[in-house]
N, C-alpha and C positions, 0 to 999 in steps of 0.2 A: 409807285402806286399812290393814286391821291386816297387819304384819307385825313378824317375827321376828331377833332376831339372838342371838348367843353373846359375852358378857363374859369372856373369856379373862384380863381385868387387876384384874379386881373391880372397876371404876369407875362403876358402875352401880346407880342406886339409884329406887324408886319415884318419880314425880311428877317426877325431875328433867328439867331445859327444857336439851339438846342444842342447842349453838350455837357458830359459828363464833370462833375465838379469836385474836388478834393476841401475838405471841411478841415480847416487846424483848430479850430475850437470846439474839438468834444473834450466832454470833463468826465469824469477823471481821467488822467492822460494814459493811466493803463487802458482803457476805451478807446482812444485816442489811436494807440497803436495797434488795438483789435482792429479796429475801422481802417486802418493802413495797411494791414494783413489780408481781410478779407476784400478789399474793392481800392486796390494801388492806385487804379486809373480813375477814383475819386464816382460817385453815385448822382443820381439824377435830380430832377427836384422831389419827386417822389419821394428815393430813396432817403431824399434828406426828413422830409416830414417825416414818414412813416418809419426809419430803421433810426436815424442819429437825436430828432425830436422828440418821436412820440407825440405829437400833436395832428395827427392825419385826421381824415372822416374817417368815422367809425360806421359810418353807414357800407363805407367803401372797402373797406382794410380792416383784420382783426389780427393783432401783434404774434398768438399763439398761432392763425393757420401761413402767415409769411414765413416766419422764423422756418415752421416744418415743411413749407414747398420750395422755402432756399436750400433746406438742407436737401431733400430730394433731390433737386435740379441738379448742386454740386456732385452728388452721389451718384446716377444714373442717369443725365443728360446735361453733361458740360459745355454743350454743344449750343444749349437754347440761353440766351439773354436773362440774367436775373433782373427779377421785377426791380430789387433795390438801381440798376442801372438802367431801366428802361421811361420812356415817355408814351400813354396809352391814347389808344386813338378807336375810332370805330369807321366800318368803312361807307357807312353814310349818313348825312345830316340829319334825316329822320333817327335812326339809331341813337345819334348823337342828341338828341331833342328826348329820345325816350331815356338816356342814359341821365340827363341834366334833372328832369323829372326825379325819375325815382333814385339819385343819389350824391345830387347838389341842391335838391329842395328847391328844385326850377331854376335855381341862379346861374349862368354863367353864359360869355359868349361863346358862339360857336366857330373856330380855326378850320382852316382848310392846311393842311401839310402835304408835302410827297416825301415819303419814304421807300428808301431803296432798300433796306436791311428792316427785317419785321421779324415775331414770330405770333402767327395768329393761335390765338387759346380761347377755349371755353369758362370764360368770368365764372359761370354760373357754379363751375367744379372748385369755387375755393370755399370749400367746407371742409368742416373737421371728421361730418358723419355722426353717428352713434359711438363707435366705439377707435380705438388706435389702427386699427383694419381697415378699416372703412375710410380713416383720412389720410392712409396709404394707398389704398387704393385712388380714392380721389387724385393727390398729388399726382400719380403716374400717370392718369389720364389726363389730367392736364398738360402738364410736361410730352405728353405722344402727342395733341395736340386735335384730342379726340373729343367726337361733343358729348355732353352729357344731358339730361331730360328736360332740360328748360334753358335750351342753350341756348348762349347771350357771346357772340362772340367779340372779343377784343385783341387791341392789335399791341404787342410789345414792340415800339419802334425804338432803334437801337442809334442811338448820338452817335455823331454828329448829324443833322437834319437841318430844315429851312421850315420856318413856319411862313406859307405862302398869302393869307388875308384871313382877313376874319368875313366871317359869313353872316352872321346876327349877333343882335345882342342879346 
């Protein structure tokens, strides 16, 4: 499937093969082998910012609703791609224009990809909610793969891939 995503870091470049990457420099080294326990086959770039950094967009990612929709995911749908190992995409360049808008602060080029392994989700369902129910409930619907009232859909595309051109800058 062709789709789309926004390089907000510049790390993106024609022909390059998108794959999961194993980190030996997390500190303290008891984290070290938490991070070898939960993801053997080594995490995305994502997963590197947002789960081993802690330096992600906050606009994009909030540390409290990840941590509780990986835990979901392993819990009740082992089946679907953890966000810490995935690469996100949208399935068209307008989408991909409204996504750089409202949460790269306009910056970033725009990639064209084909992905053969995805799982499409509703962004808009990563909230915590009001209360512990309610971002239980969220999680699951995310995870089924179901939309929620102001759905924004994204694509978890799952490494190894090909990043095929870039589209604009």
């Amino acid at each position: 499937m062709i789709l789309f995503t926004v390089d907000s870091l510049n790390q993106l470049s024609q022909g390059l093969v998108v794959r999961l990457e194993r980190h030996h420099d997390v500190k303290p080294k008891i984290l070290q082998g938490h991070v070898d326990h939960l993801f053997p086959n080594g995490v995305s770039r994502y997963g590197e910012f947002y789960l081993l950094r802690g330096s992600g967009n906050a606009a994009v990612s909030n540390p409290q609703i990840e941590i509780l929709f990986e835990y979901v995911r392993r819990a009740c749908y082992p089946d679907r791609p953890s966000r810490f190992q995935s690469f996100f995409a949208v399935e068209s360049i307008e989408i991909a224009r409204v996504f750089r808008q409202q949460f790269c602060f306009g910056v970033g080029s725009i990639w064209q990809l084909t992905a053969a392994k995805f799982f499409k989700a509703d962004m808009s369902l990563l909230t915590m909610g009001t209360s512990i129910l309610s971002a239980s409930w969220f999680a699951n619907e995310y995870w089924k793969g179901n939309p929620g009232r102001a759905t924004f859909w994204e694509y978890l595309v799952i490494p190894p891939f090909k990043i095929d051109k870039m589209m604009e800058e």
